[in-house]
Each structure stands twice: as C-alpha cells, then as structure tokens.
Kinemage of the C-alpha trace (Angstrom):
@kinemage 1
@onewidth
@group {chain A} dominant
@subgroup {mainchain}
@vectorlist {calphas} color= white
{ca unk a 1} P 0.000 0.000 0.000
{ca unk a 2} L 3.121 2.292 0.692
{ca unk a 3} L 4.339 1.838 -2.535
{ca unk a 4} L 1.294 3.083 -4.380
{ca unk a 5} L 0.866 5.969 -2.234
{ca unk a 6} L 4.323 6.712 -2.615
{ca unk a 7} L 3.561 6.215 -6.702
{ca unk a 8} L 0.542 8.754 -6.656
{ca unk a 9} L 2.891 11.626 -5.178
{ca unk a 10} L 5.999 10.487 -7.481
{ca unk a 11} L 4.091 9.997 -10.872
{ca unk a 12} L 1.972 14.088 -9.330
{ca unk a 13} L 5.803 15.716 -8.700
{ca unk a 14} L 7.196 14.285 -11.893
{ca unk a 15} L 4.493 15.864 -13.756
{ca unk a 16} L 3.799 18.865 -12.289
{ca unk a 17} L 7.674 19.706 -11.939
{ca unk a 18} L 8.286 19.084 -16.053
{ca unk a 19} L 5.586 21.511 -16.394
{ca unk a 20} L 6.485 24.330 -14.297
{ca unk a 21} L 10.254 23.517 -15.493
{ca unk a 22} L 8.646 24.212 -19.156
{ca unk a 23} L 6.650 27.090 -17.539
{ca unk a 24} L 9.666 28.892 -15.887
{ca unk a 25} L 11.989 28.607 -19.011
{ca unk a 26} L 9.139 29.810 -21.260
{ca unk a 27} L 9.542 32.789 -18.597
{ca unk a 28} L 12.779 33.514 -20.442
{ca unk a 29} L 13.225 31.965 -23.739
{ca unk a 30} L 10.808 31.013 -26.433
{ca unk a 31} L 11.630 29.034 -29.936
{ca unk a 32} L 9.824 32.206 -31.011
{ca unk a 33} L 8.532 35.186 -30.364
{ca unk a 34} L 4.666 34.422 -29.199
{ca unk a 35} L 3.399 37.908 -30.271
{ca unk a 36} L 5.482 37.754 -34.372
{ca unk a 37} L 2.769 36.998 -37.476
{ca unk a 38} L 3.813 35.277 -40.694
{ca unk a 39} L 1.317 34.881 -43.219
{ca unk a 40} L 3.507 32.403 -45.013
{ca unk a 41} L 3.622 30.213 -42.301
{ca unk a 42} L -0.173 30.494 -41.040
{ca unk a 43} L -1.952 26.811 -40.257
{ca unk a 44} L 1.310 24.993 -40.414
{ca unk a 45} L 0.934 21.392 -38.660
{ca unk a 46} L 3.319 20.294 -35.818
{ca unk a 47} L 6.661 19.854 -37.265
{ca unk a 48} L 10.381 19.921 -36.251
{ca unk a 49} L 10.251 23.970 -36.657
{ca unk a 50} L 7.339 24.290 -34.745
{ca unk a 51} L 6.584 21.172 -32.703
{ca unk a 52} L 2.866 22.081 -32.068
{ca unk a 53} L 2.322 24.134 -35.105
{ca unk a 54} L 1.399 27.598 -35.828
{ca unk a 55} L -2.049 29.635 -35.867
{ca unk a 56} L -3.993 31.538 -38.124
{ca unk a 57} L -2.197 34.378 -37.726
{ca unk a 58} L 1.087 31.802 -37.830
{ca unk a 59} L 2.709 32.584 -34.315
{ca unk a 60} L 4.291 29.667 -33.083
{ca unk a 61} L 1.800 27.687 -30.772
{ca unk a 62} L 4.775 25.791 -28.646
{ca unk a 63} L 6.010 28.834 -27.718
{ca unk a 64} L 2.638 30.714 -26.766
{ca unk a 65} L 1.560 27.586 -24.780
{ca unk a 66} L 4.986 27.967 -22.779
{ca unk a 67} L 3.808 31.672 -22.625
{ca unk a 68} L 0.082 31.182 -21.383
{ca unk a 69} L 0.920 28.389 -19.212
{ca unk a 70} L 3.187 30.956 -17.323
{ca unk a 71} L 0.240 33.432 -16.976
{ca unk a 72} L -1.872 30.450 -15.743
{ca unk a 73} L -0.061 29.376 -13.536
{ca unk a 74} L 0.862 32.622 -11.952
{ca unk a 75} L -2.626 33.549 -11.686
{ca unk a 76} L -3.626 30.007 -10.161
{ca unk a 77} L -1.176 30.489 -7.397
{ca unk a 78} L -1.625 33.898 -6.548
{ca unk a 79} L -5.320 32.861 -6.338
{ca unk a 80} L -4.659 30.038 -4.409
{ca unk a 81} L -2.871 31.950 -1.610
{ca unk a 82} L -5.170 34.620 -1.336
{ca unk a 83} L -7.363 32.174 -0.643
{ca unk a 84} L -5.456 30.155 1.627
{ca unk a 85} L -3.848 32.864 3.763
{ca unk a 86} L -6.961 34.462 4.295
{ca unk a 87} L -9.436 31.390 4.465
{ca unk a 88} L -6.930 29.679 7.323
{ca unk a 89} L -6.633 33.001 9.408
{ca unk a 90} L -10.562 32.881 9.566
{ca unk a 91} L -11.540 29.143 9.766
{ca unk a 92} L -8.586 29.396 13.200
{ca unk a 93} L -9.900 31.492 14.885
{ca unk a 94} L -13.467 30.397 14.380
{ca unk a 95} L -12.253 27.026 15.198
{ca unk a 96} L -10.247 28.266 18.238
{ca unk a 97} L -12.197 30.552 19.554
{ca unk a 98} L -15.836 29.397 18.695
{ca unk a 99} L -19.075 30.846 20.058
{ca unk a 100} L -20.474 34.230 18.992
{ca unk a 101} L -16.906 34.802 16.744
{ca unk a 102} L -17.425 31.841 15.129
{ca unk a 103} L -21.165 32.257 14.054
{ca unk a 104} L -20.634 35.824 12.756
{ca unk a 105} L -17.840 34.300 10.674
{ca unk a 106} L -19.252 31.412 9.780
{ca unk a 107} L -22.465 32.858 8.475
{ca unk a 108} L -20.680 35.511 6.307
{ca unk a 109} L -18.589 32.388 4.788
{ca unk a 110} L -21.664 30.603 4.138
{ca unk a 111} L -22.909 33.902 2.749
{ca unk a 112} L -19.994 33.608 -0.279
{ca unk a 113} L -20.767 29.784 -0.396
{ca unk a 114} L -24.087 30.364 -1.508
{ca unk a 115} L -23.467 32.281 -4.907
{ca unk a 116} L -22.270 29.788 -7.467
{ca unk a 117} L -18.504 31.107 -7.941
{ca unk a 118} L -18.241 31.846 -11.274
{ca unk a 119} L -21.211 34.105 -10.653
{ca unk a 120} L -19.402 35.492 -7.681
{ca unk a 121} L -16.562 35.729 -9.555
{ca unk a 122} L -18.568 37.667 -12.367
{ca unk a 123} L -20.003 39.878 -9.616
{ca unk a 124} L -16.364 41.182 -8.255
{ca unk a 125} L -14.723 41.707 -12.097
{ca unk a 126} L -17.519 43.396 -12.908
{ca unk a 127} L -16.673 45.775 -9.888
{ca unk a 128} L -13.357 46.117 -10.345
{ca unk a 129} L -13.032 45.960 -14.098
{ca unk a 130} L -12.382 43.442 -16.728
{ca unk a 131} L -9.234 42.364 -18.695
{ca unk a 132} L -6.621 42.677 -15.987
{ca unk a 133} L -5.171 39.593 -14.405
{ca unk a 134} L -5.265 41.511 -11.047
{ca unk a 135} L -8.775 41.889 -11.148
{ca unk a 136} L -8.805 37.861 -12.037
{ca unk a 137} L -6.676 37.094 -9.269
{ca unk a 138} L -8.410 39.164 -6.483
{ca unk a 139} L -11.595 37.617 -7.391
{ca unk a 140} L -10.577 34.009 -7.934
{ca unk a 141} L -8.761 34.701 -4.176
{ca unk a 142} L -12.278 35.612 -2.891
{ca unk a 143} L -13.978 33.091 -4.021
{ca unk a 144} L -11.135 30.391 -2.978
{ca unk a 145} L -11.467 31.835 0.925
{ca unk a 146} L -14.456 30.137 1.878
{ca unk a 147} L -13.146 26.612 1.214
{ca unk a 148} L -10.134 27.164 3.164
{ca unk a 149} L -12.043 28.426 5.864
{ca unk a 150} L -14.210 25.448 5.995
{ca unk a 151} L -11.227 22.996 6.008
{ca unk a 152} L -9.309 25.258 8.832
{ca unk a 153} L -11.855 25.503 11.161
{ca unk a 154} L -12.925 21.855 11.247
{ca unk a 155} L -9.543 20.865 11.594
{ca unk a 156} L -8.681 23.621 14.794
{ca unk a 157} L -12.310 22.634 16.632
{ca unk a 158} L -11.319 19.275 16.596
{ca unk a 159} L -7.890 20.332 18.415
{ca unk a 160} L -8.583 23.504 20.893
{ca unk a 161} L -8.691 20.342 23.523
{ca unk a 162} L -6.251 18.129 23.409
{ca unk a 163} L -3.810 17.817 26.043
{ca unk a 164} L -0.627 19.687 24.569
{ca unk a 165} L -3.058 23.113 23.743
{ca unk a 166} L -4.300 23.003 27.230
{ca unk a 167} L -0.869 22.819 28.671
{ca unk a 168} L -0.095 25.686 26.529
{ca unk a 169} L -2.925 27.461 28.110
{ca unk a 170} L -1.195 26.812 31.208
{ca unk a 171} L 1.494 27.612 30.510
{ca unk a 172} L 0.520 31.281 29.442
{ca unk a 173} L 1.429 31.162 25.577
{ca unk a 174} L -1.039 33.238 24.439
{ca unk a 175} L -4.100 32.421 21.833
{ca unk a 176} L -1.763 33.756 18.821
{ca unk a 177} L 1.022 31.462 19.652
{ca unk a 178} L -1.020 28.358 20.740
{ca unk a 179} L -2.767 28.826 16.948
{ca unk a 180} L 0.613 29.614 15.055
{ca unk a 181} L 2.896 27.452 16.995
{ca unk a 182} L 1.090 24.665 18.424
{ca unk a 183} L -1.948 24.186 16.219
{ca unk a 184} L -1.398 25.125 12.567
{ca unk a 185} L 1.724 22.553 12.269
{ca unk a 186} L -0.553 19.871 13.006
{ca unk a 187} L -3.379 20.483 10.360
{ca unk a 188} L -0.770 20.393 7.443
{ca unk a 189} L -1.497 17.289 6.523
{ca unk a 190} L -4.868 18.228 5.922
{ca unk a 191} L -4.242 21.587 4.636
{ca unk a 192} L -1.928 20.556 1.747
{ca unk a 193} L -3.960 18.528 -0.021
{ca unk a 194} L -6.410 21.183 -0.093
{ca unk a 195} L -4.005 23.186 -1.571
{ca unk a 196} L -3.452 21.188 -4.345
{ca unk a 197} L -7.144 20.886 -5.038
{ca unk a 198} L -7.488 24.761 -4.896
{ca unk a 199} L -4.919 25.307 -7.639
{ca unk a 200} L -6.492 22.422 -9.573
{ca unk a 201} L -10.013 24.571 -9.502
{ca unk a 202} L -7.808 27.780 -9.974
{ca unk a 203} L -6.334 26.466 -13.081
{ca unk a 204} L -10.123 25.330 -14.650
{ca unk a 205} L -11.747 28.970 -13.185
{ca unk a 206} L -8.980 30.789 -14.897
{ca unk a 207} L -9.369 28.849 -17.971
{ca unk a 208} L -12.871 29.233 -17.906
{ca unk a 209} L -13.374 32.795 -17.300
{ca unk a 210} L -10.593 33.869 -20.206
{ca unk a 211} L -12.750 30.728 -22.061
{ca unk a 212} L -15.480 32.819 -21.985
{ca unk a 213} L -13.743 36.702 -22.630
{ca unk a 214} L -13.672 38.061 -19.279
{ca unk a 215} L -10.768 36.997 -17.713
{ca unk a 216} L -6.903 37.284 -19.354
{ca unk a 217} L -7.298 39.938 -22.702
{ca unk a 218} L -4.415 40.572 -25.307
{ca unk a 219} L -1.712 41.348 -25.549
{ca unk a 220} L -1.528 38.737 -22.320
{ca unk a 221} L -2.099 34.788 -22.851
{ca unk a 222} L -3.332 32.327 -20.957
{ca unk a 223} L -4.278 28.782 -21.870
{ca unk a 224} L -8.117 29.911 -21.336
{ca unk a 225} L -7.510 32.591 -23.636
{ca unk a 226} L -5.726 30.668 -25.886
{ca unk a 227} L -8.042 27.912 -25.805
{ca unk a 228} L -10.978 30.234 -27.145
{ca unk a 229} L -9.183 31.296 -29.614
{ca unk a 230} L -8.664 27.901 -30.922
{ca unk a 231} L -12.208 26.777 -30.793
{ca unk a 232} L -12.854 29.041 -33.808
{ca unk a 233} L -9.872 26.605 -35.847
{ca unk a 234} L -11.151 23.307 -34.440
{ca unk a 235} L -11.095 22.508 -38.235
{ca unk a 236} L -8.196 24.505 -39.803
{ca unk a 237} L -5.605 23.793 -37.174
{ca unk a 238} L -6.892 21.139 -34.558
{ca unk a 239} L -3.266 20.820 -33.425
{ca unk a 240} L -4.034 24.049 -31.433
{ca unk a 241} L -6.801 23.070 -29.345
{ca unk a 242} L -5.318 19.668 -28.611
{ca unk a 243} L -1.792 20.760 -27.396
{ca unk a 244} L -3.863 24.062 -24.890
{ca unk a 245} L -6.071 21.198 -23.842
{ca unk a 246} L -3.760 18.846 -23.385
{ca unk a 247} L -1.449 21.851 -21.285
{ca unk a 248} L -4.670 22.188 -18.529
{ca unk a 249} L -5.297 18.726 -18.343
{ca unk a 250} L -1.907 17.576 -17.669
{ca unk a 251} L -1.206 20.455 -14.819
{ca unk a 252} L -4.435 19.722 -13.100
{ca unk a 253} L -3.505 15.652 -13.145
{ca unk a 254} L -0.235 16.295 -12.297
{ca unk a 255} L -1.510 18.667 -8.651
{ca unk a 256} L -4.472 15.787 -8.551
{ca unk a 257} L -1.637 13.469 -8.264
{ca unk a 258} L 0.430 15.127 -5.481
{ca unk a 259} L -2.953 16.091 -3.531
{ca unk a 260} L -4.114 12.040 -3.840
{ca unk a 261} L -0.708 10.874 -2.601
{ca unk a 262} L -0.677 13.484 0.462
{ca unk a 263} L -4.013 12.512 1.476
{ca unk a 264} L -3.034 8.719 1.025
{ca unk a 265} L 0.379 9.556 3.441
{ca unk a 266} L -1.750 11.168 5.618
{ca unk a 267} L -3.868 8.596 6.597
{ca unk a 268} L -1.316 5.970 6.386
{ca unk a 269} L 0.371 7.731 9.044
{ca unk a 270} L -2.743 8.567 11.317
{ca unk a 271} L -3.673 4.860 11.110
C-alpha cells in the first residue's frame, strides 16, 4: 500500500515539476517570439520547426503555450494563496475561539458559499473591471477563501482540547502562539492537499473565465484565452486546441496526483 501511495505523489511531482520547469523557461526563452505573425507560415501542422504548429495568424503555438501556461499558472497560485492565507486566518480562529466569533464568521462564509462562484466571480470583475489579471486574481482569491475556511476551522475545533493546547494554556502562551505554533503545524497534513485541489479549480476557473472573454485579454495569454481562440480553428488547425487542452489537463492531473498521494500519506500515518 506504501508503494502506491508513494507512486501517486511520485508519478503528481514528476508531472507537475516538467511543467512548471517548461513554464519557468518559457519565462525567459521562447523558440519564437509568441506575439510575431507570418502569413507564409499560417496553419502549419506540428513539425520539427514548430513542434505544435502555428495559428492563423502563424505565431508559433509551442512557444505561446509555454507563454500562457506561465500566466496560468501565476494567476492560479496567486489565487490560491489569497485564498489560503486568508481562508486559514478565519476558519482558526473560528475554530479556536468558537461561540459568537465563530457564528458571525461562519455565516458571512456561508454567505460567499451560496453564490455559485463563477457568478461570484462575475459579480467582483464586474466591480473592479475586466481584462486585468489583477482583477482575475483578487476575485478568484475571494472566491477560494471560503473553502479554506471550511477545512481550517474543522480541523482547529477538533484540536482547541487536546492535552498539549491546554498545557499551553497553562502555561501562558497566548491564543496567537497556541494557533501559530502549536496548532497550525498539526493540520498540514490536511491543509496541503487542499491546496493542491485549490490550484487544480484555480487552473479550470482561470481557464474558464478567459474561455469565456472576461478573464486574461491581449496582448496577455493564458491557456483559457488561448483555448478560445482555438475553438474558432477546431477545423483549420486542430493541433491548437489539442496541445492548450492537453497543457490544462496535464497540470491539473499532475496537482491531482500530489494532492491524492498526500491525502493517502496522511492517513497511512494517522492509522
């Protein structure tokens, strides 16, 4: 059983580390430039010279997936901690504390959970403005916190009482330091896995709200954007929805893949 767990989290980190490898060089250095036209070279299939072919406008797809795949995947972790910083800080000290902090809290966070989050995503860029990836980010963070919170506070309720936080107590290590020292260590093996699975969900809402025109505009890329754009050559150049697709699939199976095996390690070791 150790040995498959151990294969999920290998078979996630190989993945996910080729790809952010191929995102962090694309960072720097392109075959080509992502932005140059040619209209010789327009609706050229994958070859040697351009390994996943070229667009109607003939940019070199390889090197705009490398591109967008960096935007993506900026904009899924900046989401994801946004979330995460701010959805732990609540769900502790709702967990911690509990009582009249912890329904005042709790009942604004179920207040976000109830709009579907694409429509509370809508709601926020259509505050703040469309087209910039700040925008994106901030409201992809907001709609990330309640989950976090959720997770957070289940996990501190179910260890305000155990023995070592009540000898903290009397020891006089105060609330802050019994939550950031004592408490928060302990819920990592929950909390990562949830990480993973927010940047999974980042990755699809980012995806899906430049899918759909309101989320990363030119002259940025992202694989959302990108992916729209190839839907209208699904029969000219199908080599440029496939290899997009095939970019958000494989990043999302590759953080699956390290969230499955952390969850597996985890209860392996509580058991």
């Amino acid at each position: 059983m150790k040995k498959k767990m151990n294969g999920y989290l290998m078979a996630g980190l190989i993945i996910t580390g080729v790809l952010l490898l191929m995102t962090l060089i694309g960072a720097f250095y392109t075959p080509y430039d992502p932005t140059v036209m040619s209209a010789r070279e327009k609706f050229n299939a994958p070859s040697f010279a351009h390994l996943f072919g070229t667009d109607n406008f003939g940019r070199d797809i390889f090197s705009r997936v490398l591109k967008g795949s960096g935007t993506t995947v900026f904009i899924a972790l900046s989401t994801v901690v946004i979330g995460a910083v701010i959805g732990t800080a609540v769900g502790a000290v709702t967990g911690y504390f509990g009582g009249f902090i912890d329904e005042v809290l709790m009942r604004m966070n179920d207040a976000l959970t109830a709009f579907p989050s694409i429509l509370l995503a809508l709601v926020v860029i259509s505050i703040l403005g469309p087209g910039s990836r700040f925008n994106l980010i901030l409201a992809l963070g907001i709609v990330f916190i309640p989950g976090f919170a959720r997770v957070t506070r289940t996990a501190f309720a179910s260890l305000r009482d155990r023995n070592y936080v009540e000898s903290a107590r009397l020891m006089g290590a105060s609330s802050a330091r019994i939550m950031l020292i004592h408490m928060l260590p302990n819920i990592f093996s929950v909390l990562f896995p949830a990480l993973t699975i927010g940047f999974n969900n980042a990755v699809l809402a980012e995806a899906s709200m430049s899918f759909l025109g309101i989320g990363v505009t030119p002259p940025d890329a992202s694989l959302g954007y990108m992916l729209s754009e190839a839907q209208g050559m699904i029969v000219a150049a199908p080599w440029y929805a496939i290899s997009t697709g095939l970019m958000i699939i494989l990043l999302v199976f590759g953080a699956g893949l390290i969230g499955e095996g952390l969850q597996r390690s985890g209860n392996s070791t509580e058991l």
